[in-house]
C-alpha positions in Angstrom: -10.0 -13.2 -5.4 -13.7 -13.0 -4.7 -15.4 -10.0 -5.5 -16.3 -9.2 -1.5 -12.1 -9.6 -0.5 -11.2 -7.1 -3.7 -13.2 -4.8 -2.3 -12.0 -5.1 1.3 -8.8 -4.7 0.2 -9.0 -2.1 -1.9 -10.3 -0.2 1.0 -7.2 -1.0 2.7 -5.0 0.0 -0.5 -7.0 2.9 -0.2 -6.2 3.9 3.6 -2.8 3.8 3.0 -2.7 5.6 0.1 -3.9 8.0 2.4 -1.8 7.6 5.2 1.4 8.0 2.5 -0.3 10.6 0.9 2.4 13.6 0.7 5.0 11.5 2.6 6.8 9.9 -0.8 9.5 11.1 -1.8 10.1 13.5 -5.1 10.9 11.3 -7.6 12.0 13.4 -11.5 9.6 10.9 -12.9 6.7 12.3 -11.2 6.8 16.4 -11.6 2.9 16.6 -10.6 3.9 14.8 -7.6 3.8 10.9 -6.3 0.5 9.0 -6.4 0.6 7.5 -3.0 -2.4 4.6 -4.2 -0.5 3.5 -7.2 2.3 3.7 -5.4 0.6 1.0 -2.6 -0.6 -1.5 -5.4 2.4 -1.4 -7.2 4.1 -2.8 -4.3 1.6 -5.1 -3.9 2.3 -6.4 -7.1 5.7 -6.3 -6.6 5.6 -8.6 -3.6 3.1 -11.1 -5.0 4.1 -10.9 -8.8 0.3 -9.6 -9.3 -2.2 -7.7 -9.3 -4.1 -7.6 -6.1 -7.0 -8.1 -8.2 -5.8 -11.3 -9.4 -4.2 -13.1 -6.4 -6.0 -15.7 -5.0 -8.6 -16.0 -1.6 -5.9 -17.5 0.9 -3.5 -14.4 0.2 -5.8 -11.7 1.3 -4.8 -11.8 4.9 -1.4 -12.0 3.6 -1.6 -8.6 1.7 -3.5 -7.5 4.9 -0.7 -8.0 7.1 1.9 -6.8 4.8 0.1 -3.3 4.2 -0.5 -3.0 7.8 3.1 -3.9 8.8 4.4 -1.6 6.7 2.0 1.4 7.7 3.2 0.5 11.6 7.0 0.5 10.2 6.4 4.0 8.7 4.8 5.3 11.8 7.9 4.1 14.1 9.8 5.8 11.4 7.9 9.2 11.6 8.1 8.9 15.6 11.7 8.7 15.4 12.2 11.7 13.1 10.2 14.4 15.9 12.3 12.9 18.9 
């Protein structure tokens, strides 16, 4: 991925870290707490077997759409817990 798309997306890894900040789980591997950013590329990763570093041009609006669907699906989530 070009250098100007790693940087636009890391921005958006970095939104939704915050948005998830405090909203993951406990987990007994992380005592300290979760880290809500590694959590988010990790995911990445998981979905497109790399780093988001390392994908290619024509999957950055891919990522894109899969961070922001999943930030919408956790916000319909959250709605549905305070009704």
């Amino acid at each position: 991925m070009n250098e100007e798309n790693k940087k636009k997306l890391w921005n958006e890894i970095l939104k939704a870290g915050d948005y998830l900040k405090d909203k993951l789980p406990n987990h007994p591997n992380h005592p300290k707490g979760r880290n809500s950013y590694a959590h988010v590329a990790l995911e990445i990763k998981n979905k497109f077997k790399m780093s988001y570093k390392d994908l290619p041009d024509n999957k950055y609006y891919s990522v894109l759409k899969k961070l922001r669907q999943d930030e919408r699906i956790t916000e319909e989530f959250e709605i549905g817990l305070t009704m």
